[in-house]
N, C-alpha and C positions, 0 to 999 in steps of 0.2 A: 275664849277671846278669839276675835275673828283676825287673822292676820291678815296686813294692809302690803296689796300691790300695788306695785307701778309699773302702769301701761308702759309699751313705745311711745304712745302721743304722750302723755304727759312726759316725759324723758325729755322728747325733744321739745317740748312746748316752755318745759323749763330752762334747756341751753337757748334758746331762741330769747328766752325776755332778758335771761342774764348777759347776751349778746348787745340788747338792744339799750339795759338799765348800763351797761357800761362805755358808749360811746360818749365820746366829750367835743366841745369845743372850746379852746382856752384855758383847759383843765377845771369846765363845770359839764353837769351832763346837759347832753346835744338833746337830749328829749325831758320836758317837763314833766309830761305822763306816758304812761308804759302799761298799757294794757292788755294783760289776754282775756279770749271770749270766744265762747262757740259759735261761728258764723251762721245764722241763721240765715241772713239775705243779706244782699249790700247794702240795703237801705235801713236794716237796723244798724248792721256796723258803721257804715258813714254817722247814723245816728251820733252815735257811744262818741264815736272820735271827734264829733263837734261840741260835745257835753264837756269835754275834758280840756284843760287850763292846756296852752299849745306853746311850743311846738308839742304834738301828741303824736303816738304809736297805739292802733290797735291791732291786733294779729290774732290768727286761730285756725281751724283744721274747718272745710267745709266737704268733708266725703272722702272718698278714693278715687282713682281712674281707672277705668273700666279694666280689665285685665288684658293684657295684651293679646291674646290668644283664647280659644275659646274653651282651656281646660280652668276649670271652677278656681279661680284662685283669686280673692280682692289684689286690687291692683293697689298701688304708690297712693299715700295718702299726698292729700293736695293741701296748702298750707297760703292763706292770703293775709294781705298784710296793708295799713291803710297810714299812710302818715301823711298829718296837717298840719297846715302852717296859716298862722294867722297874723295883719298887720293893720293898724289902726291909721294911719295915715295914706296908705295905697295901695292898690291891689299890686301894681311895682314890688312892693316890698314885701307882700306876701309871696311873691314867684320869685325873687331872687336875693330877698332879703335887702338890708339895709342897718342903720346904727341901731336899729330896733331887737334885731333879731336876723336868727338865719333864713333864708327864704327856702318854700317847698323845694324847689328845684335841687340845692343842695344837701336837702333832709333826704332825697328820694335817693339820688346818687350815692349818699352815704351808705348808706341802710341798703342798696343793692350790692355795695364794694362788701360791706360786715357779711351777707349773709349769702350770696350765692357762690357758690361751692365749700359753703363752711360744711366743718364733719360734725353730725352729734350723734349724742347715743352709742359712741362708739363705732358702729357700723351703719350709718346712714349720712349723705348727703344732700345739701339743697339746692336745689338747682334751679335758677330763675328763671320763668317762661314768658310773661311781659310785664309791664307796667302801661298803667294811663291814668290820665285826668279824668276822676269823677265827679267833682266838686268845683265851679270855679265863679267866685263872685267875687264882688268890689274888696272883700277882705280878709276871704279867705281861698286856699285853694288845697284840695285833699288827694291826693296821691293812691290808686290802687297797684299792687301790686301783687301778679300770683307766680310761689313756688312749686315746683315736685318734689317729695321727699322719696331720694331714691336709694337703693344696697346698696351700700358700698362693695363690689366687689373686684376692683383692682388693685389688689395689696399688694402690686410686684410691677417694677420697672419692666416695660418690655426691652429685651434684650437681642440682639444677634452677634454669635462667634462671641456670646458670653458681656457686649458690652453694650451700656444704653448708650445708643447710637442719634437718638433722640434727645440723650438729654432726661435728666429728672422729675423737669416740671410738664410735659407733652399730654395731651389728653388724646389717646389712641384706643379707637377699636380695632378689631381684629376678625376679619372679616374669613374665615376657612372656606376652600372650593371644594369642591366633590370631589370624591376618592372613587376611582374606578378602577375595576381589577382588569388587569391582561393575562389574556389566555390565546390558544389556540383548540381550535374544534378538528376533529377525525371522527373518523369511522372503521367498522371495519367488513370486509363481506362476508355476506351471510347474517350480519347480527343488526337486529334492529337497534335504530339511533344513534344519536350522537353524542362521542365523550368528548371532554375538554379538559385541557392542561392545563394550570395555574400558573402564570409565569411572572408574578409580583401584580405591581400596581402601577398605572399610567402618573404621569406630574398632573400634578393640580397647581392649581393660583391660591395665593394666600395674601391677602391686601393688609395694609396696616392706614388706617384712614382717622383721622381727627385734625388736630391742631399741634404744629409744633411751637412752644412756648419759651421763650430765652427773657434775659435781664435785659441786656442791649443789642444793638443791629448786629455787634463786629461777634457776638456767642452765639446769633441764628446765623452768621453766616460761614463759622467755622465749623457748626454743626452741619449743612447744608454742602461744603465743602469736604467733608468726611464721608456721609453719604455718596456722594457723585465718584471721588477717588472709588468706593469699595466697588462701586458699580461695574466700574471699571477693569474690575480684579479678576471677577468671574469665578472666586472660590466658593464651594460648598461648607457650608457653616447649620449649627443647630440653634433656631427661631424659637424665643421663647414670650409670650405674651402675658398681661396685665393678669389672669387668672392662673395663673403657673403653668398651661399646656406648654409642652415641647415639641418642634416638629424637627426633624432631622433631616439630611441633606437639601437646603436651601440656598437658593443662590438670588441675590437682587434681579430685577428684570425691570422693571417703569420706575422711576420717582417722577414725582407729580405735583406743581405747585401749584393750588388751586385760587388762582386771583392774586393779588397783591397782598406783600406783607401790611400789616398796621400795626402802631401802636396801642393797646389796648385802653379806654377811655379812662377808666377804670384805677384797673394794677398798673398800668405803666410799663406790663411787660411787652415783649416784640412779639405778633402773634402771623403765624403764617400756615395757611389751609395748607392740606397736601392730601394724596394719596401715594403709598410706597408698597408696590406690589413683587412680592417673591415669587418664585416656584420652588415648590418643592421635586425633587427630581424621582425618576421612577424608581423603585425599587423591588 
């Protein structure tokens, strides 16, 4: 007897419909049909999704992305997603709904809120890259939408002097500078060349760069307020980041707010760019 695996695509292609088969509105489901399919072209999928009794979902995997780099390794599988919404009285009410039904517009927002940065599979996340109108007539209009499915590998609060200083919910990379060695060069006469002494390592820069994310204004602004105070402090503290690295003796040096806070369209949390760069000091 041949025993039966299960891919990662299928893994995740199954929390994705169970994702999608359990959204509601009014406590009935938000989607009439739910379907997976292996994307061939958009034009078959758009197909599928106007065959099917609406509001409808179709979704499925159409490849990977190139690998980031040019050592042989398949990159992030890509994952596209099609919801249509259809209305017999106006194209109105197919874009924004009406006592008919829900309209695209709020099918497409939904199903962006369920599924990007949702986790499946355990260790993978979805990350939303765009959406558009591919569909748009007197009574119906169909929503594309494409995700990345990427590692999860930030299993750990970034911390410094041991506290998230960010905050819980922050989506932070961690950007390392180059590490250079200090020495000193002699000689001596009579001997050819030259020796050199180790004498540690020069400070490097160490960014912390994403999004800081709070519930309301007045918890991005006491987070934002606790940064500045530390700034201010000039102690040497051990940095620790979303992959468990540790760096040792760092001291804040720039915070950076990149543009205006907003509220997000979305989750409703308060989201504000930044960049927050350390040094690490010589050693």
């Amino acid at each position: 007897m041949v025993g039966f695996m299960i891919s990662e695509l299928a893994d995740i292609e199954s929390a994705v419909g169970a994702m999608l088969e359990a959204m509601e509105v009014e406590g009935s489901p938000l989607f009439s049909s739910v379907l997976a399919t292996a994307v061939v072209d958009r034009k078959t999928a758009i197909a599928a999704c106007l065959d099917l009794a609406h509001p409808a979902v179709v979704f499925g995997f159409d490849g990977r992305d190139k690998p980031a780099s040019g050592v042989s390794v398949c990159g992030n599988p890509r994952l596209l997603v099609y919801v249509a919404a259809s209305n017999l009285r106006s194209a109105d009410g197919a874009r924004v709904g009406d006592v008919d039904g829900v309209g695209a517009y709020t099918l497409a927002n939904e199903t962006l809120a369920v599924l990007d940065g949702a986790v499946v599979a355990d260790d993978r996340r979805i990350v939303a890259v765009d959406d558009r109108v591919v569909v748009s007539n007197e009574r119906t209009i169909v929503f594309e939408q494409r995700y990345g499915v990427v590692t999860l590998a930030d299993t750990n609060t970034p911390t410094f002097d041991g506290q998230a200083i960010l905050g819980a919910d922050s989506v932070v990379t961690t950007q390392v500078g180059v590490l250079r060695s200090r020495s000193i060069a002699f000689g001596f006469p009579g001997i050819d060349g030259e020796f050199r002494h180790g004498l540690g390592h020069e400070g490097r820069t160490i960014r912390w760069v994403g999004q800081i994310r709070t519930d309301t204004h007045d918890a991005m602004s006491a987070l934002e307020g606790g940064i500045e105070d530390r700034m201010g402090s000039g102690g040497a503290s051990v940095l620790s980041d979303s992959v468990g690295r540790t760096f040792a003796r760092c001291v804040m040096d720039a915070f950076n707010r990149r543009g205006e806070r907003y509220v997000h369209p979305l989750t409703g949390q308060v989201v504000q760019n930044f960049e927050l760069d350390f040094v690490q000091l010589a050693g």
